[in-house]
MIMAR-735219 format. One line per field, with one value per residue (C-alpha): residue number from 1; chain; x, y, z. Coordinates in steps of 0.1 Angstrom, whole numbers, plus 2048, in hexadecimal, padded with zeros to 3 digits. Layout:
# residues N
k = NUM|...
c = A|...
east = X|...
north = Y|...
up = Z|...
***
This chain:
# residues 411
k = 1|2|3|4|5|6|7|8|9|10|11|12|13|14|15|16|17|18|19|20|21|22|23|24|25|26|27|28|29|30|31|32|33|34|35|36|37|38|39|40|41|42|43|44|45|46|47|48|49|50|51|52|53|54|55|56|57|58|59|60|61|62|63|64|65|66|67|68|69|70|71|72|73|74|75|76|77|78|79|80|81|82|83|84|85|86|87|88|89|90|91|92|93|94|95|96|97|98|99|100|101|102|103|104|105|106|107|108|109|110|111|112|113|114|115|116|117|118|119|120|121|122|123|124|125|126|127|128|129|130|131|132|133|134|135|136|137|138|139|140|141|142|143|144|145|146|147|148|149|150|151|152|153|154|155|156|157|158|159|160|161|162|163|164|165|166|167|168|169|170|171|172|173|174|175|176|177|178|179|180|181|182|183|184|185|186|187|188|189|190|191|192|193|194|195|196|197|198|199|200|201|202|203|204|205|206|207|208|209|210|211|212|213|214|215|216|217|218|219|220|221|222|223|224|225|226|227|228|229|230|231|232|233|234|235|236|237|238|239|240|241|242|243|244|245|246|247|248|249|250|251|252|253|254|255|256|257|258|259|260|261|262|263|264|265|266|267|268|269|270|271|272|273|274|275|276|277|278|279|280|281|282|283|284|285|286|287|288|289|290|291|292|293|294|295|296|297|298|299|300|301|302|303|304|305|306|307|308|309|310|311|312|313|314|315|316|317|318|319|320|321|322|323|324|325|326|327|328|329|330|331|332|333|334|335|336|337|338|339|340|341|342|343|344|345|346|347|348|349|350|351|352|353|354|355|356|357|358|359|360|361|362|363|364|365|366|367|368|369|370|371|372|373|374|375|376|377|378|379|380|381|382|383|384|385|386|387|388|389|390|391|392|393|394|395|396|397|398|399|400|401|402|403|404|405|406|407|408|409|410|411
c = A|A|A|A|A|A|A|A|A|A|A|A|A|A|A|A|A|A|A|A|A|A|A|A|A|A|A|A|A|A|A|A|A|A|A|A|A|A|A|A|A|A|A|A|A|A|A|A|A|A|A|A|A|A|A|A|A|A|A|A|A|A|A|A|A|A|A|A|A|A|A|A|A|A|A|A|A|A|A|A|A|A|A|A|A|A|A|A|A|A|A|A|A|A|A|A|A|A|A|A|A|A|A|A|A|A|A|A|A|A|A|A|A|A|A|A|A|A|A|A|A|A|A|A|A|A|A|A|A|A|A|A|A|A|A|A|A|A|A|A|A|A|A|A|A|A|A|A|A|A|A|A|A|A|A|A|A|A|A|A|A|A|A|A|A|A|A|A|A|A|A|A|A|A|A|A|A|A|A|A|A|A|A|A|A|A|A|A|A|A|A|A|A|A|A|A|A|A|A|A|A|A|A|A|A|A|A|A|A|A|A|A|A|A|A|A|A|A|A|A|A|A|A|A|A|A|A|A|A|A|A|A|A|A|A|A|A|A|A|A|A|A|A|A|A|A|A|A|A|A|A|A|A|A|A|A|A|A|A|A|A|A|A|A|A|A|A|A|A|A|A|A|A|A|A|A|A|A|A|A|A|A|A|A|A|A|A|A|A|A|A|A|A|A|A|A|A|A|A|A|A|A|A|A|A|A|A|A|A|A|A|A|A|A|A|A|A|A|A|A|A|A|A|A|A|A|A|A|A|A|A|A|A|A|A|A|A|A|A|A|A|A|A|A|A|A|A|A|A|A|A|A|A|A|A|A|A|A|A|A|A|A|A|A|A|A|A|A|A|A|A|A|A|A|A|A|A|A|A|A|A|A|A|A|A|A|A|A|A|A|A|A|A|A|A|A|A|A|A|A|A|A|A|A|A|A|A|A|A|A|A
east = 8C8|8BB|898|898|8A5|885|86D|87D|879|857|84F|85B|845|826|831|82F|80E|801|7FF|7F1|7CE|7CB|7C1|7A4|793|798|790|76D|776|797|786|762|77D|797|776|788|772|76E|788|7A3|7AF|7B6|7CE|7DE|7E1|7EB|809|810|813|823|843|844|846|862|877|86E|87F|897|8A2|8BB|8CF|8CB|8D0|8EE|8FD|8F1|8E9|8C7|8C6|8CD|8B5|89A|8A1|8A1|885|86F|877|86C|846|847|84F|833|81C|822|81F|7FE|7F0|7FA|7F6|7DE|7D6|7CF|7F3|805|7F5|804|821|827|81B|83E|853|838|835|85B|865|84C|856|87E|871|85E|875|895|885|874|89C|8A6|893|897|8BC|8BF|8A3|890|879|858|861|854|832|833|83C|822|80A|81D|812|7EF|7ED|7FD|7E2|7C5|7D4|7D3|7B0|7A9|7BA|7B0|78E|792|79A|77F|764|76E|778|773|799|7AC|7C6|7D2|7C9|7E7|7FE|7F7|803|821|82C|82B|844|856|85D|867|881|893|894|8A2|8BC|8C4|8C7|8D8|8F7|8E6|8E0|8FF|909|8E7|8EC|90A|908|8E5|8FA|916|8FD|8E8|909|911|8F1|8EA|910|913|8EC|8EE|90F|8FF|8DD|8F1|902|8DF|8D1|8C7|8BC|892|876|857|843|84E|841|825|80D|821|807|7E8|7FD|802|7DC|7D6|7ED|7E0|7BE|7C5|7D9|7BC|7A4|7B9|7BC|79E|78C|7A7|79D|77B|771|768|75A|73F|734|72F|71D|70A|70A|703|719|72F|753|75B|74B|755|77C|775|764|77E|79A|787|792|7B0|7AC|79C|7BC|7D7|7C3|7BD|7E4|7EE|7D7|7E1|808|7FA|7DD|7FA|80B|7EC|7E0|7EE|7F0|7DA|7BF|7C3|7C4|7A0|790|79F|791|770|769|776|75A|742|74A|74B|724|717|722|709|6ED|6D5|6D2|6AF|6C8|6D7|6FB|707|70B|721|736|73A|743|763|76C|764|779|795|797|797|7AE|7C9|7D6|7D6|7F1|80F|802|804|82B|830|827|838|858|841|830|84C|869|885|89A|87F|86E|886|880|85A|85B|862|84A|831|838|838|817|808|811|802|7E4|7E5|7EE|7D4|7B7|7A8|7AD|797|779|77F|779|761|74C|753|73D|725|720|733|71E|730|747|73D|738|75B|76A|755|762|787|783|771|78A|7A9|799|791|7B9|7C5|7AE|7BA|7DC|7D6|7C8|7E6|7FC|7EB|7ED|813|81C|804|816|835|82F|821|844|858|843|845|86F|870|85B
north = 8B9|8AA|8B9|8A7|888|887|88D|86D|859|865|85C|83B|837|843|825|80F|817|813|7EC|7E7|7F1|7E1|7BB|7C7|7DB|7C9|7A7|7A7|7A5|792|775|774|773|757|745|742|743|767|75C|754|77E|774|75A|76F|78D|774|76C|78F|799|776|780|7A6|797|785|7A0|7B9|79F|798|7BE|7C8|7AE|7BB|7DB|7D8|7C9|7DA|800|811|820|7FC|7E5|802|802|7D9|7D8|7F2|7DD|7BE|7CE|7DB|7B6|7A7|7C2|7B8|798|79C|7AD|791|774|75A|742|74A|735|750|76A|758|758|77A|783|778|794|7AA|7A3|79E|7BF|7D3|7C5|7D3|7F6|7FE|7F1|804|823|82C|820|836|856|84E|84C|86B|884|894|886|895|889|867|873|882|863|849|867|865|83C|845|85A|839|823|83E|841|819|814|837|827|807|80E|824|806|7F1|80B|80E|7F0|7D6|7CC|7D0|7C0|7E3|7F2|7DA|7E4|808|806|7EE|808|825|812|80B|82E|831|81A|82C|84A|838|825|848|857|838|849|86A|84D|84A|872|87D|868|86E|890|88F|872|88D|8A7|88E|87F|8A0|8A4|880|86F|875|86C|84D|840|845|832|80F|812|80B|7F2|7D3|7B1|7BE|7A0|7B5|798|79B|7C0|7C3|7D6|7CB|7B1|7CE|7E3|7C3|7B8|7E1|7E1|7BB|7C5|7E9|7DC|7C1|7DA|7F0|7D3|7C1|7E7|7E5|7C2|7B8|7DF|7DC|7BB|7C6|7DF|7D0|7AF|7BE|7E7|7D9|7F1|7F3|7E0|803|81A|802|809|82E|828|816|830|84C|834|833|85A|85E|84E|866|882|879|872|897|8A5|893|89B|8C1|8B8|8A4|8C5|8CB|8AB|88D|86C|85A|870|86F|84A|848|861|850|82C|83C|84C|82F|818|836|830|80A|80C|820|801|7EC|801|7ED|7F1|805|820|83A|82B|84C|83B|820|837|852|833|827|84E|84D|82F|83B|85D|847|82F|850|85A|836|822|842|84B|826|82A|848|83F|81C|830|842|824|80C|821|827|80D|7F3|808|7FF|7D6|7DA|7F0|7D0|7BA|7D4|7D5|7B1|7AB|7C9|7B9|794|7AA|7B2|78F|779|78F|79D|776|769|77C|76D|74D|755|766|74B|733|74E|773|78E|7A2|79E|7B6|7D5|7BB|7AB|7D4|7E0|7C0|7C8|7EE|7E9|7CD|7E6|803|7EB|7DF|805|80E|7F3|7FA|81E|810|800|81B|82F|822|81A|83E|847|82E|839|85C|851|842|85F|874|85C|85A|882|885
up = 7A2|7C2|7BB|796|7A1|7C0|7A1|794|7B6|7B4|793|79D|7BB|7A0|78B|7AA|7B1|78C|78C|7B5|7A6|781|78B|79F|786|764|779|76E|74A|74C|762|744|727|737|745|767|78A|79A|7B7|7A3|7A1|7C9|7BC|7AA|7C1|7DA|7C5|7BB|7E5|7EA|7D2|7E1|803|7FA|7E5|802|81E|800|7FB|819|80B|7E5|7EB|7FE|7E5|7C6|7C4|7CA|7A9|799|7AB|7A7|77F|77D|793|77E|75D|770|774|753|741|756|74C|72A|732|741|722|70B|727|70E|733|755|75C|74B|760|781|770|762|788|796|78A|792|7B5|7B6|7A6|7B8|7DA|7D7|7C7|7E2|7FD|7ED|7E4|807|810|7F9|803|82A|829|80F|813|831|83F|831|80F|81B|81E|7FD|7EF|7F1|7EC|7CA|7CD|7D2|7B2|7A0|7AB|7A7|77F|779|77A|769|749|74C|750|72D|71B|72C|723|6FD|6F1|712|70C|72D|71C|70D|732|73C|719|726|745|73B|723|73F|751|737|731|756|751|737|74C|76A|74F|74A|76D|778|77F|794|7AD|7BE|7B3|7CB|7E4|7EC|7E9|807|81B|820|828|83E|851|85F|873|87B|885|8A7|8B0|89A|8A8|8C9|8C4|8B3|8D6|8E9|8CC|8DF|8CF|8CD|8CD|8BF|8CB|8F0|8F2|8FE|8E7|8C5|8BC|8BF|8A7|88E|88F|87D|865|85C|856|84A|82D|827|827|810|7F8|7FD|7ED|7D3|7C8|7CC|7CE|7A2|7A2|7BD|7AC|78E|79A|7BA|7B1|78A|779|75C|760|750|76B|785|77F|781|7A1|7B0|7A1|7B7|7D5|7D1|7C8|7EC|7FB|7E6|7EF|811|813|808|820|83A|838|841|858|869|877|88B|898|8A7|893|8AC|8A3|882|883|898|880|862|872|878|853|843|855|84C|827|82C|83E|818|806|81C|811|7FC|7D2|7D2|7DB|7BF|7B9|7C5|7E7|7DC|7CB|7EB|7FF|7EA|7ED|815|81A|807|819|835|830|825|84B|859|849|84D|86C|87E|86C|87D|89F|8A0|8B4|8CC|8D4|8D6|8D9|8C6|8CE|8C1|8A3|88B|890|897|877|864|87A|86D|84B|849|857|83E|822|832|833|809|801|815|821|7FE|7F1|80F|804|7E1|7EC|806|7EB|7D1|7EB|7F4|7E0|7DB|7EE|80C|804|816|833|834|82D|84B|860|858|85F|880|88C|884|898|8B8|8B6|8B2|8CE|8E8|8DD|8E6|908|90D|90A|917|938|932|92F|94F|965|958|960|982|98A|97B|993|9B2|9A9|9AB|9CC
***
């Protein structure tokens, strides 16, 4: 039963990625049919990241109070209305409006199902499941970009995907009462090897000002510009390519759904490569191939388009080890005592990253060109590796002096 119900979560997490990916691609049809200026998709994305900050800060206190299995259920039919909304939306307006309960039901999904997992299932089910995201947002632009090549209407991309998650929410109507059966059923199992350590460690929980440690703020700046690298490709990544690259809208979607296909691929890998190597290195080579991919979007049109298309995939494989890696090293960097409280810092700041980086090249290429895309991607790339590599510096030398002083102690 346990096995079923994770194919459920999973599914869940696929749904969550399905939307992330959809405003980007159709954008260059949406904006030529509502007559709206190119920067406006920022605007919305903006508001969309806005309203998952908030239900993420919002869902400790929501899911306390309300089971996981509930708020995941509400939450899921929240997406799915405003992705029918967005399908009928007759006005831009209506398209900042129906992205309120998108933003808002996304925001407590993902917040209580990686809750949900952590708390009820070993640890390496974690990995697994925002690989399972990945293969959401790689499928969004795959449909979409069906629709916009047959008929140009993104409009039934949008009633596509809205009817997907539909369906996902009768299924979780349906399992809504293996919820609290599982869980407890994994909490009694969990309890038993965990008790005595846990009751332990909330003796030693001090008051922890992320700020006040010293090499917090390197670690904040690279999740800032990963995720605004990550979402900036996501975004602007179609609308490039068809006004620089001069491609189809339709072919442009497929490109950027092999991004996103990079970054699930990547992902999987990684979980097995990660048995080998050490996240730092993972995170340097992932830094470094990622501003590979970003330098074959510079290279001028004369080109075959071939080029283009390899970098989207480059950056995506990329981009796969750095984000779960940077996770998993927040306790070894900072300690336990502090990981749990930077953990938040960090998430916080990633999703600052999605909400205002991707709509500052929006309006930077609304005064300028578009073209400085592969510019702006490179730039956010190359200042996440220099941040990670002082912060490496830093510590670095913390762990030498501290091993200097264990060793002056014993002698």
């Amino acid at each position: 039963m346990a096995t079923l119900f994770l194919v459920i979560i999973y599914l869940a997490f696929i749904s969550l990625g399905l939307p992330d990916s959809l405003l980007g691609v159709a954008w260059p049809v949406m904006h030529s049919e509502y007559g709206a200026p190119v920067e406006t998709a920022g605007l919305i994305f903006m508001m969309i990241a806005g309203m998952t900050i908030i239900s993420s800060m919002a869902s400790g206190v929501i899911l306390k109070r309300f089971s996981t299995g509930l708020v995941t259920f509400v939450s899921c039919l929240m997406t799915a209305g405003a992705l029918l909304g967005f399908s009928f939306a007759p006005s831009i307006e209506w398209l900042f409006i129906c992205a309120i309960p998108l933003g808002l039901g996304a925001g407590t999904v993902d917040s209580g199902l990686n809750n949900y997992v952590a708390t009820h299932y070993k640890a390496h089910h974690m990995s697994w499941l925002h690989c399972f995201w990945g293969v959401g947002a790689t499928l969004g632009p795959i449909i979409m970009a069906q629709f916009i090549s047959g008929h140009n209407s993104w409009r039934n991309g949008y009633l596509t995907i809205a009817g997907i998650q539909f369906a996902l929410v009768v299924i979780l109507f349906f399992t809504l009462p293996l919820w609290n059966k599982v869980g407890k059923n994994n909490a009694t199992f969990l309890k038993t090897e965990s008790d005595s350590t846990s009751e332990s460690f909330n003796k030693e929980v001090k008051p922890v000002k992320p700020l006040q440690i010293k090499g917090v703020k390197l670690a904040l700046a690279s999740f800032l510009f990963y995720c605004g690298a990550e979402a900036t490709m996501g975004l602007w990544g179609s609308s490039f390519l068809v006004n620089v690259k001069e491609l189809s809208a339709g072919t442009a979607a497929k490109w950027v759904s092999l991004y996103y296909g990079g970054i699930t691929i990547g992902r999987f890998i990684t979980g097995f490569i990660t048995l080998r190597v050490s996240n730092r290195t993972l995170i340097r080579v992932g830094q470094i191939i990622a501003l590979s991919g970003a330098v074959l979007l510079l290279l001028p049109l004369p080109l075959p388009s071939f080029f283009s298309l390899a970098g989207f995939i480059v950056v995506g494989l990329g981009l796969a080890p750095i984000f779960p890696c940077m996770l998993h090293e927040t306790p070894a960097n900072f300690g336990k005592e502090s990981s749990q409280t930077i953990m938040g810092y960090q998430m916080a700041v990633a999703y600052m990253g999605s909400t205002f980086l991707p709509p500052l090249l929006g309006f930077i290429a609304a005064h300028s060109t578009i073209r400085i895309f592969p510019f702006v991607i490179a730039s956010f790339i190359a200042i996440m590796l220099l941040g990670s590599e002082k912060l490496n510096g830093f510590l670095n030398m913390k762990r030498l002096l501290k091993k200097n002083e264990t060793c002056s102690k014993a002698l």
